[in-house]
N, C-alpha and C positions, 0 to 999 in steps of 0.2 A: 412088422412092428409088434413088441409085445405089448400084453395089457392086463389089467387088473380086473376087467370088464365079470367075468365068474366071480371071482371071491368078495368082489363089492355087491353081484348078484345074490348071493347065496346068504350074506352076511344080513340081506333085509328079506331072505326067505321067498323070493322071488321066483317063480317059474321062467324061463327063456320065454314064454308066452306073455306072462304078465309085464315085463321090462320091453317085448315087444309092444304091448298094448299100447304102455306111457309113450313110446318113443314114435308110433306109429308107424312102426317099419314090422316086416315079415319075422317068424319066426327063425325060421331057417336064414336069416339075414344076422340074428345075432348070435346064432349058434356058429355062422361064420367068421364074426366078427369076434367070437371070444378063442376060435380055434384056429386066426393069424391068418386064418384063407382070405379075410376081405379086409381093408382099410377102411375106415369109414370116411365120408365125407366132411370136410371140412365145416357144415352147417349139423350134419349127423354130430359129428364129434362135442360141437357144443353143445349141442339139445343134450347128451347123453354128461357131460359133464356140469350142467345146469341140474337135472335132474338128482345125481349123486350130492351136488353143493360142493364140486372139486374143482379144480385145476384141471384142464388138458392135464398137463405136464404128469399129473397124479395117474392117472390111470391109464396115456399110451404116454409107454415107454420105448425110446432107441435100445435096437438090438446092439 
């Protein structure tokens, strides 16, 4: 699944750290997550579209 998860990151100047921090998951878990190796969980998915003030839909996209 693709996603928008980096350029929505970058756009508020964000380290992979710091978006780790808000979401309470591992660094290396969103660097996964932004590089299509991992899907995220369905509870993960909201926290991380709550946090943006998006839609799912908005930032993972069908391949």
């Amino acid at each position: 699944m693709r996603n928008r998860l980096k350029v929505l990151r970058a756009e508020r100047d964000w380290s992979q750290q710091d978006l780790a921090d808000q979401l309470q998951v591992s660094r290396q878990s969103v660097n996964a997550i932004e590089t299509g190796k991992y899907d995220p969980s369905l509870p993960l998915a909201f926290r991380i579209a709550d946090l943006f003030a998006m839609a799912i839909e908005d930032i993972f996209l069908r391949d």
